[in-house]
C-alpha positions, 0 to 999 in steps of 0.5 A: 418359768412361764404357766398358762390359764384359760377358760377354753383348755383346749387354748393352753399349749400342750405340754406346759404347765396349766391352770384350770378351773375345777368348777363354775362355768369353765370347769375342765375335765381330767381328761383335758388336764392330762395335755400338760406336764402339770396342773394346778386346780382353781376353784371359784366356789371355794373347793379347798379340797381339789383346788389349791387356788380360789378365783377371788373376782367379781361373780365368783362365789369365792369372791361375793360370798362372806368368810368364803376366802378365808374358809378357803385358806384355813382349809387349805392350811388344815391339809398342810398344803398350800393356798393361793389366791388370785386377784389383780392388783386393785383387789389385793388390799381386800384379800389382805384384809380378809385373810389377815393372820392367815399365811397364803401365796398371791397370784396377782394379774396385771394382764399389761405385760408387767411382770412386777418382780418377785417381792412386789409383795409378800407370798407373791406366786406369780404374776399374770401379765398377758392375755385377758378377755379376747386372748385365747389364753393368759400367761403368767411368770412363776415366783414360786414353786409349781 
């Protein structure tokens, strides 16, 4: 299954699956959420409350802020619910490192049209292969559960 990001909802196919941003610049509403069949909450300040995915890129506080990420993880991990972190590729040894013995599901971008494969690495959600910063919106393929 294909899923949709974007930091424009309006973008994103209607009556699909979508990934939006709680907070930060892009933050969309409950409103715009109900136009997808399901939502998934991505957080770039480490709000492991609302959101089960942190933005781990450059200028994002999840990202420039020490022990944010883990805090993110173990947080999601004291709820019982599910992590997941974004990166691309080239930051995945650093979300490694910093969430070492902690257990967590990657969303990997190569935005090159790569899907890579279900066991590229461990804990591998979904990876998104198209799109990046002139697309209106990015798709991702789904490996794991929504």
């Amino acid at each position: 299954m294909d899923f949709y990001d974007s930091t424009q909802p309006a973008e994103i196919p209607a009556g699909s699956h979508a990934c939006l941003y709680y907070d930060g610049d892009y933050a969309a509403t409950a409103a715009q959420a109900k136009r997808f069949v399901a939502t998934r909450w991505i957080t770039v300040l480490g709000d492991y409350r609302n959101c089960g995915i942190a933005d781990f890129e450059q200028g994002n506080e999840v990202y420039s802020k020490s022990g944010a990420l883990r805090a993110f993880v173990q947080g999601r991990k004291n709820m019982n619910v599910r992590a997941r972190v974004y990166c691309n590729q080239s930051n995945l040894p650093k979300v490694r490192s910093e969430l070492e013995g902690l257990a967590y599901l990657v969303w990997l971008a190569t935005l090159d049209g790569n899907k890579l494969s279900a066991n590229y690495t461990s804990g591998l959600w979904g990876v998104q292969y198209a799109g990046g910063l002139t697309a209106a919106y990015d798709t991702s393929v789904l490996y794991g559960v929504w």
